[in-house]
LUMKEZA-445517 format. One line per 2 residues: for each residue x, y, z of C-alpha. Coordinates in steps of 0.25 Angstrom, whole numbers, plus 5000, padded with zeros to 4 digits. Example, Ala and Ser with C-alpha at 12.3 -4.5 7.8 and 13.67 -1.06 7.14 Angstrom:
BEGIN
5049,4982,5031 ~ 5055,4996,5029
This chain:
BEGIN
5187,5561,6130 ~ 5200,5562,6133
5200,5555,6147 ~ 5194,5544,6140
5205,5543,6128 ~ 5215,5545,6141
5208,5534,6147 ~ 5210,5525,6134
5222,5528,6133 ~ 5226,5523,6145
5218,5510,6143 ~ 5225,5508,6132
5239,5509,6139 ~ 5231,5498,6150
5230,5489,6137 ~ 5246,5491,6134
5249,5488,6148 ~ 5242,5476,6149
5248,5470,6136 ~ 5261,5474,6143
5259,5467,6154 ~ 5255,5455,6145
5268,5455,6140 ~ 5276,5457,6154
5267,5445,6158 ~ 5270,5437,6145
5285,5440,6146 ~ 5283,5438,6162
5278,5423,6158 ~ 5291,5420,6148
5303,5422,6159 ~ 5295,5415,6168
5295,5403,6158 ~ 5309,5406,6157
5313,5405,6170 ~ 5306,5393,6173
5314,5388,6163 ~ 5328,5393,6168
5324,5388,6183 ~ 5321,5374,6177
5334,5374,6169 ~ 5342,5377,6181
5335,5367,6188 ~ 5337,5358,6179
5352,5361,6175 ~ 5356,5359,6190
5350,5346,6189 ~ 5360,5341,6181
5375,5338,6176 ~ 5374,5342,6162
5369,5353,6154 ~ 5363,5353,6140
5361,5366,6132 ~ 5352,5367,6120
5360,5374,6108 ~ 5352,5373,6096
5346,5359,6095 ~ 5359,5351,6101
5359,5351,6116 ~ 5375,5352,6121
5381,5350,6135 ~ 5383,5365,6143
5388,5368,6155 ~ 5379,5366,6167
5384,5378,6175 ~ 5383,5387,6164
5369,5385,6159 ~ 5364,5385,6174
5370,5400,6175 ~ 5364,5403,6161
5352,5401,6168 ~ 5351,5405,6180
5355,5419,6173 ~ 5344,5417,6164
5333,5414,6176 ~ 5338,5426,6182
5337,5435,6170 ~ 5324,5429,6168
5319,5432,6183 ~ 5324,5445,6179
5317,5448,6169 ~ 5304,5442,6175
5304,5452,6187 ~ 5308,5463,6177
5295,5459,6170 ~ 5288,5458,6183
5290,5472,6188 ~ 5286,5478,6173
5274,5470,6175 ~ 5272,5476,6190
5273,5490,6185 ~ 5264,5486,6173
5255,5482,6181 ~ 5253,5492,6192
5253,5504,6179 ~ 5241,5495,6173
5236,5496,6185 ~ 5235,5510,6188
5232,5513,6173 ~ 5220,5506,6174
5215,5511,6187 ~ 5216,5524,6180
5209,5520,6170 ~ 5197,5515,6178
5198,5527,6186 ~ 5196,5535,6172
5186,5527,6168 ~ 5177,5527,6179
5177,5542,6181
């Protein structure tokens, strides 16, 4: 009896780690988009001569040089954070791995 309440409990910390990784996933997919977004700024701001910032609803002239070092720092921060995310993930991964085999192990004895 108490193997098989040991065993759900660890089903039940399987579940929670899966949600988590849900959310690493989700939060993964966000930066990405992020830095899509930054790159294609860049790419864009390089194009050009003059630079436009969005301020509330009234676009005004900025400075070129400083926008393109605003984000380049904010790609990087964001790559950053994206292999940050990427080795939680990793290490989720390989615990919900292991948890699991145990599991099965458990279960199949």
């Amino acid at each position: 009896m108490a193997e098989t309440k040991e065993v759900q409990e660890k089903i039940n910390r399987l579940s929670m780690m899966e949600q988590s990784l849900q959310q690493f996933l989700a939060q993964k997919q966000t930066f990405q988009a992020q830095l899509i977004e930054a790159e294609s700024a860049i790419e864009e701001l390089q194009k050009t001569d003059k630079a436009y910032k969005i301020i509330g609803n009234v676009m005004v002239l900025s400075d070129k040089d400083s926008m393109l070092d605003k984000l380049k720092t904010k790609k990087e921060i964001t790559e950053l954070r994206i292999k940050s995310l990427e080795k939680q993930e990793e290490k989720m991964r390989e615990t919900t791995s292991e948890l699991q085999s145990e599991v099965m192990k458990e279960m199949s004895d």
